[in-house]
C-alpha positions as CSV (number, residue, x, y, z in Angstrom):
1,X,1.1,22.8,-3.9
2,X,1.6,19.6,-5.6
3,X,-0.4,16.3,-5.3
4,X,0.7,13.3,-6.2
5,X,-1.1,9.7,-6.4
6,X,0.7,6.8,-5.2
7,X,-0.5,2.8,-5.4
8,X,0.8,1.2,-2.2
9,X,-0.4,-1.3,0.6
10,X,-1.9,-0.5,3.5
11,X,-1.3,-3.1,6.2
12,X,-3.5,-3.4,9.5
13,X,-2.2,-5.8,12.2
14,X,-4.7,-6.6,15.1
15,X,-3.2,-7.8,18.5
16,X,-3.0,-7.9,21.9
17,X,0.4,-7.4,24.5
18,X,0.3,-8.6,28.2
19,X,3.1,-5.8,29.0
20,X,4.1,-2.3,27.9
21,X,7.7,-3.1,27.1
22,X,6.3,-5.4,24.3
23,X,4.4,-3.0,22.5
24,X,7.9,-0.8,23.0
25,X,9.7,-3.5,20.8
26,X,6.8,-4.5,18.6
27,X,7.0,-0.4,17.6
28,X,10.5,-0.6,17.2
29,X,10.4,-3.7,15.2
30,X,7.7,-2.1,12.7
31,X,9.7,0.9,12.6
32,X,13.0,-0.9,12.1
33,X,11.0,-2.5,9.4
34,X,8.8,-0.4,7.2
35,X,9.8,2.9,8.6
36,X,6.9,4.1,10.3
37,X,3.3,3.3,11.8
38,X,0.3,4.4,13.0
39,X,-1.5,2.8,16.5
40,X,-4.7,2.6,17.8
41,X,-5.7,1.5,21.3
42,X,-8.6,-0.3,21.0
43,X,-10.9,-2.5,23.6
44,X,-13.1,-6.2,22.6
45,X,-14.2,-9.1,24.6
46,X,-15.2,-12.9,23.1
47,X,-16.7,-15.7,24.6
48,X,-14.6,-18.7,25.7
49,X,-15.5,-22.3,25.4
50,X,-16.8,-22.0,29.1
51,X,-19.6,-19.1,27.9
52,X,-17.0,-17.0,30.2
53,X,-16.7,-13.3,28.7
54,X,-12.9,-12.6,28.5
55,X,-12.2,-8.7,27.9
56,X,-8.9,-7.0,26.4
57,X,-7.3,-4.1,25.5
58,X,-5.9,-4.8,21.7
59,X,-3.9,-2.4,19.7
60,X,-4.4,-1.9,15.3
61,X,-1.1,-0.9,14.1
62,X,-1.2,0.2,9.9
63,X,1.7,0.5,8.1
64,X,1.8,1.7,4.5
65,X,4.5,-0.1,2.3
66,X,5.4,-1.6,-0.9
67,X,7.2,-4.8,0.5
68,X,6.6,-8.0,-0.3
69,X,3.9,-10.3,1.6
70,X,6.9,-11.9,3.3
71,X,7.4,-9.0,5.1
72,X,3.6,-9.1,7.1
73,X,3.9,-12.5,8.1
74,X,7.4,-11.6,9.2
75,X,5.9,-9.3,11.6
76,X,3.4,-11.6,13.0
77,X,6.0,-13.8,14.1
78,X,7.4,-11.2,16.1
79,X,4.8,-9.9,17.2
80,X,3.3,-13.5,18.4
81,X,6.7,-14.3,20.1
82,X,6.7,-10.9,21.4
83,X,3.7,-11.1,23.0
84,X,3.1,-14.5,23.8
85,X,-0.2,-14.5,21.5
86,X,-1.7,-17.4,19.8
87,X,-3.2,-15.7,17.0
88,X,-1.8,-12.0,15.5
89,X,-4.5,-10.9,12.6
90,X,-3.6,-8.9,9.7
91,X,-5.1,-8.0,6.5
92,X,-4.1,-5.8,3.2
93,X,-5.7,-2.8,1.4
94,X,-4.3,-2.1,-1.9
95,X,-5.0,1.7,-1.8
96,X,-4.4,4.7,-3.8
97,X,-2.7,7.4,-1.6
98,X,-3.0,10.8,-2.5
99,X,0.1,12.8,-1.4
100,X,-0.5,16.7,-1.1
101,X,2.9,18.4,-0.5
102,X,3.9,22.2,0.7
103,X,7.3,22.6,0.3
């Protein structure tokens, strides 16, 4: 077995859909995109202006690239046109991945 060490980006979007079919194209999109994701389902709540506790179901999708910052901001668009979402979060980890391979 061989391991390799890799610099790359790791990419965490944070979001919220109203429907299924748009998490379908936002996952297409990303996969169109950068090739590949991972997604977490994840639950949260905040308090609105009228001390009224709203509650969601969000989703953290990571992607691991190279590409350019253009690229992240691309997908927010989308994914805030998509979705119909005011605000799409997303922030980068410059990481070292560590590649073990068995073939």
């Amino acid at each position: 077995m061989n391991t390799q060490i890799k610099k790359t980006n790791k990419v965490t979007f944070l979001f919220a859909v109203n429907h299924q079919n748009e998490l379908t194209q936002i996952k297409q999109i990303t996969s169109t995109i950068f090739g590949g994701y991972t997604l977490s389902q994840n639950f949260g709540g905040w308090v609105t202006e009228n001390n009224e506790l709203l509650e969601e179901t969000s989703y953290k999708l990571e992607i691991l690239t190279d590409k350019e910052y253009i690229y992240f901001e691309n997908l927010t668009q989308h994914i805030c046109k998509i979705a119909n979402q005011k605000e799409v979060y997303f922030y980068i980890d410059n990481i070292k991945l560590n590649i073990t391979q068995n073939y």
